[in-house]
MIMISE-355308 format. One line per 5 residues: number of its first residue (from 1); their letters; for each residue y, z, x of C-alpha. Coordinates in steps of 0.1 Angstrom, whole numbers, plus 5000, padded with zeros to 4 digits. Layout:
N
NUM = A = Y,Z,X | ...
END
This chain:
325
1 = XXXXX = 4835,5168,5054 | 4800,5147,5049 | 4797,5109,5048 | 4764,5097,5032 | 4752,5058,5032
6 = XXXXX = 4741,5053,4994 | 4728,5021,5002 | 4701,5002,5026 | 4727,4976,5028 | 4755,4991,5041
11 = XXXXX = 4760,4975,5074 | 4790,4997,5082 | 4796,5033,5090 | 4827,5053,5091 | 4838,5079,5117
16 = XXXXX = 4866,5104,5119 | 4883,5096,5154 | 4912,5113,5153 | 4941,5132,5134 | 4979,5133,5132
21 = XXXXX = 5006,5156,5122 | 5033,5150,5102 | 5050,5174,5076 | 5056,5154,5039 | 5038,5127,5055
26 = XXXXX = 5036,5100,5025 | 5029,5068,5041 | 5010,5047,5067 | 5010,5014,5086 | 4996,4998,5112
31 = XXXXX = 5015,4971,5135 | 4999,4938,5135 | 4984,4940,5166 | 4970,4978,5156 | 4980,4995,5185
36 = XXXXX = 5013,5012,5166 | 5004,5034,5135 | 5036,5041,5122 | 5039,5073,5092 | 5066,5085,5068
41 = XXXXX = 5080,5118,5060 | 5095,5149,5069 | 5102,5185,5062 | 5117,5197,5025 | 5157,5204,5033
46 = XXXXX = 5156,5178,5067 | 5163,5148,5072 | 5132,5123,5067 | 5118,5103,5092 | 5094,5076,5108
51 = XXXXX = 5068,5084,5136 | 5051,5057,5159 | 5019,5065,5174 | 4996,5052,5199 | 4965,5040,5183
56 = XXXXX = 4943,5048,5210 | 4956,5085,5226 | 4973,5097,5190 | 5006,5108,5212 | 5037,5103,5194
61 = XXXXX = 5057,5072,5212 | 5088,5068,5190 | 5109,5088,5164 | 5134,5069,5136 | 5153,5087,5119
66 = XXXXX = 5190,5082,5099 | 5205,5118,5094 | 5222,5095,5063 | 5187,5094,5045 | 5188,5125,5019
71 = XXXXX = 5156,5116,5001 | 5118,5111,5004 | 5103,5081,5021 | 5087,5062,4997 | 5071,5029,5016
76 = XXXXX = 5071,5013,5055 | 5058,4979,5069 | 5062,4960,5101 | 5073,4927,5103 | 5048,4900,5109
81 = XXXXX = 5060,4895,5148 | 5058,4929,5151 | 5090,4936,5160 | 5104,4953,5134 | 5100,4979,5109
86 = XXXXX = 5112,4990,5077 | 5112,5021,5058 | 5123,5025,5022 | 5144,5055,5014 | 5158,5058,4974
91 = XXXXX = 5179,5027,4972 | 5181,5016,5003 | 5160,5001,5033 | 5163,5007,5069 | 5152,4983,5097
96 = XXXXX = 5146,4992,5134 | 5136,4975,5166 | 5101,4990,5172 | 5112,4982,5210 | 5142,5002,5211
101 = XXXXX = 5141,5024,5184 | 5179,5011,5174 | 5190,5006,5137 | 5191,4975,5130 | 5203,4971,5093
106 = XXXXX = 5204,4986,5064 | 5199,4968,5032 | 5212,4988,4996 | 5202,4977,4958 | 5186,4994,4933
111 = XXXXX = 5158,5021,4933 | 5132,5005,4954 | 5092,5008,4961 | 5066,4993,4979 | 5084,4965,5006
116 = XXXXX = 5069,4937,5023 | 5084,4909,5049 | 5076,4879,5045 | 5049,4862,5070 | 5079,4839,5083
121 = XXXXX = 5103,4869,5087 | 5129,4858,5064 | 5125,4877,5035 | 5119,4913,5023 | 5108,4925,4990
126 = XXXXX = 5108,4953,4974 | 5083,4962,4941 | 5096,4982,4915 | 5109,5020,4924 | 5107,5050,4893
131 = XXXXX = 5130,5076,4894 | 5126,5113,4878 | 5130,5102,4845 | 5104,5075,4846 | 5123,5045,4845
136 = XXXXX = 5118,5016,4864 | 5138,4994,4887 | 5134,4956,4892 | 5118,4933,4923 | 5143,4926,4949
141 = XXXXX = 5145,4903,4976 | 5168,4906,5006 | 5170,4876,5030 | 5168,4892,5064 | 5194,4870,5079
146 = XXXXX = 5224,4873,5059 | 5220,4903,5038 | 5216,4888,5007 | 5199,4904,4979 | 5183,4888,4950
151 = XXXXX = 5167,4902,4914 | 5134,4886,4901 | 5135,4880,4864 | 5112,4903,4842 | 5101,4924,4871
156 = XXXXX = 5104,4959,4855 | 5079,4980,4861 | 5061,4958,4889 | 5049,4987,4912 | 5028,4960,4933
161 = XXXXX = 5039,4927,4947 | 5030,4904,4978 | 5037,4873,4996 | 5019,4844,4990 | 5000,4838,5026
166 = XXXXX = 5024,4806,5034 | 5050,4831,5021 | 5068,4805,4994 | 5056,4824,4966 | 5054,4864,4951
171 = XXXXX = 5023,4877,4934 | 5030,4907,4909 | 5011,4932,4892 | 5034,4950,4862 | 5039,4957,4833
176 = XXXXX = 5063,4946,4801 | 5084,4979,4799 | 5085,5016,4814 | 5053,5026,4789 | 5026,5010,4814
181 = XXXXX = 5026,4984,4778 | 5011,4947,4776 | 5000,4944,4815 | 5005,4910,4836 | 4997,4891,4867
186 = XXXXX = 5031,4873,4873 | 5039,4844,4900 | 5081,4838,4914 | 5091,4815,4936 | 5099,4833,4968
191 = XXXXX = 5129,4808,4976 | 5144,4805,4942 | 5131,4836,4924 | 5121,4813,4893 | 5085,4826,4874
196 = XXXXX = 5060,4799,4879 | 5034,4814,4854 | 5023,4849,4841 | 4991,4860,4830 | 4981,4888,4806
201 = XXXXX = 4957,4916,4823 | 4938,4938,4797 | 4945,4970,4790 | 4971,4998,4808 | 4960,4977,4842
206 = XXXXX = 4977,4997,4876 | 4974,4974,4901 | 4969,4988,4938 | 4965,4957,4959 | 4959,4924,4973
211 = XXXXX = 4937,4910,4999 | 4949,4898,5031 | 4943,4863,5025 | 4960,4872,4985 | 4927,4852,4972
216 = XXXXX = 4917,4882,4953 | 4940,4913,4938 | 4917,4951,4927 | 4933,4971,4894 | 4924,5001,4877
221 = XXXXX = 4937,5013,4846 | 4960,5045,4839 | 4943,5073,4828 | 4911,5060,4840 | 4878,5072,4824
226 = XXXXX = 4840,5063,4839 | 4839,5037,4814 | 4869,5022,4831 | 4859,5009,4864 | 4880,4994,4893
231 = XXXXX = 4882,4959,4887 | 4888,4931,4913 | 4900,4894,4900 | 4905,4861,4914 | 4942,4856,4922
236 = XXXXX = 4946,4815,4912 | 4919,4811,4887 | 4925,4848,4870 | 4886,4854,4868 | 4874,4889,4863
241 = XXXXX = 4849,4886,4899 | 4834,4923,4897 | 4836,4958,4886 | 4829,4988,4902 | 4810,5015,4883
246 = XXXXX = 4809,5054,4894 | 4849,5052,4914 | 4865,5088,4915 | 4880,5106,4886 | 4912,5094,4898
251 = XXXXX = 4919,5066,4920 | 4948,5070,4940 | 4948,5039,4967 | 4926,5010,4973 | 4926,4988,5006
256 = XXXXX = 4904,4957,5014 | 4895,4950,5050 | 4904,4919,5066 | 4874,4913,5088 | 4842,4919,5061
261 = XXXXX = 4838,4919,5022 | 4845,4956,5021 | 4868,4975,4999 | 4878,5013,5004 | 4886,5036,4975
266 = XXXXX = 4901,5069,4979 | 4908,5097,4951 | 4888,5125,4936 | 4898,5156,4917 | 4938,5159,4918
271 = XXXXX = 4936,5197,4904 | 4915,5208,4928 | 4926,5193,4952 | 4893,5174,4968 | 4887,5139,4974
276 = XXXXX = 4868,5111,4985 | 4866,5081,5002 | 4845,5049,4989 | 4831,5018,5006 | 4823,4989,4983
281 = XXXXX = 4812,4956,4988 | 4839,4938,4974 | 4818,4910,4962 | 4792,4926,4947 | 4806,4955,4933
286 = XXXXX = 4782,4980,4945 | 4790,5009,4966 | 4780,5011,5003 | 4788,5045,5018 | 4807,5079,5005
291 = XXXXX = 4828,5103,5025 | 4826,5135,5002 | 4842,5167,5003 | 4872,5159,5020 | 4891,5195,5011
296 = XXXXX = 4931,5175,5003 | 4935,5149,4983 | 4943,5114,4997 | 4972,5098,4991 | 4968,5062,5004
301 = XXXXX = 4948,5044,5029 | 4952,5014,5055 | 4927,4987,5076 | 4941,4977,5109 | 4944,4939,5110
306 = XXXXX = 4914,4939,5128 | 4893,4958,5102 | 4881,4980,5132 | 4907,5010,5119 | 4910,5029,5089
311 = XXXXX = 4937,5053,5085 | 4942,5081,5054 | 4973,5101,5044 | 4962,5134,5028 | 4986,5164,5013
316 = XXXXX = 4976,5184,5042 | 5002,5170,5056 | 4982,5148,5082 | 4967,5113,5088 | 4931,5104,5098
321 = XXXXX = 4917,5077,5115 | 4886,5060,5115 | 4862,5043,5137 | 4851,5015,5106 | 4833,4988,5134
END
């Protein structure tokens, strides 16, 4: 592994600080206050499973796991408080007491993706989950309290969605039908589900996802090419802000921080295997500092709400963390 600063005016450096084991490991999060890092995954022909880990020593402080869950864990997030998590397993969702480690609820529906709770804690959505066949399932909404689960109109095929930061509206990234066809930004009313507006994105847009403060969204497009950079555009005003030229051949996750105008990339080479990680300035477009010849490909990656934290789910089966201060 090599990081390189391509750029006088990169103010930030990135360090490897630590690394965590889990088998199948597919996802990442960090509690609010950043001191949890919580992962999904688990062995082929076992029952899957969350891990909570200390931030600071790496030890393992917590296990969650449902021997009912039969399937791959596809997303987690903590509440805002903190006090919860969720994990998403096929069509259902599970939630936990991060205190206790007792199972709360469990919440069923359709095929279900990426979740989200809502910064009030009443809500919990859920974008769009594909089975084997490539079809796509619908937004879903689950109020915490009671149970009950709602559909958002024309929300096929929206594989990234988010609270508005007052947490009364949902901001989608789709697409018309299972095809990737006629891409959109879309806006529902959290409360009522009702669209307030859609607007048309060019291309076979993938969204990947939204800044902290949901002012600004960054897309790729499917089957990217180099003429086909990473694009990020203005949430309310639907302005196209930059573009940034020379990503990786494929772009698997993108991640803003919340404490500078910085935007991580990861991808690289799925055949072979190798990857890289990217730091952009977000508002400028151009790219700050490259970690290269990283030997697994990276999944996803995750800032700590401080910015201070960067974590990176690879297909080795472990998670990295970063010293990004």
């Amino acid at each position: 592994m090599s990081w390189a600063a391509v750029s006088p005016a990169a103010a930030q450096t990135l360090t490897p600080t630590r690394t965590i084991h889990h088998a199948a490991v597919s996802c990442a999060a960090f509690s609010p206050d950043g001191t949890v890092l919580a992962t999904g995954g688990g062995e082929w022909a076992t029952p899957d499973c969350v891990r909570l880990w200390d931030v600071a020593t790496g030890k393992l402080r917590r296990t969650l796991r449902d021997r009912r869950d039969d399937w791959n864990i596809e997303s987690l997030c903590f509440s805002p408080d903190g006090k919860t998590i969720a994990y998403a397993c096929d069509d259902k969702i599970r939630l936990w007491s991060v205190q206790t480690g007792r199972l709360l609820r469990v919440f069923s529906g359709q095929l279900v993706g990426d979740i989200e709770i809502s910064p009030h804690n009443r809500l919990l959505v859920s974008g769009s989950g594909m089975d084997e066949s490539g079809t796509y399932s619908n937004v879903q909404i689950w109020d915490l309290r009671t149970g009950r689960r709602r559909i958002l109109p024309k929300s096929n095929a929206v594989n990234t969605i988010t609270f508005s930061a007052d947490g009364l509206h949902l901001f989608g990234i789709g697409s018309e039908n299972s095809r990737e066809e006629k891409p959109f930004q879309r806006n529902w009313n959290a409360g009522t589900g009702a669209i307030e507006w859609t607007r048309n994105l060019p291309r076979r847009t993938l969204g990947f996802r939204f800044s902290p403060d949901r002012e600004v969204f960054v897309v790729g497009t499917w089957d990217a090419k180099p003429q086909d950079p990473i694009a990020i555009w203005d949430v309310k005003t639907g302005k196209l802000l930059c573009r940034l030229h020379g990503a990786h051949d494929a772009v698997s996750d993108a991640e803003f921080s919340p404490s500078a105008p910085y935007l991580v990339t990861v991808g690289g080479d799925e055949k072979s295997g190798r990857s890289e990680l990217l730091l952009w300035n977000r508002r400028t477009g151009m790219q700050l500092l490259a970690v290269t010849s990283l030997s697994s490909f990276l999944i996803s990656v995750n800032f700590s709400s401080s910015g201070h934290t960067l974590a990176t789910v690879s297909e080795d089966d472990t998670v990295q963390l970063w010293d990004a201060r």
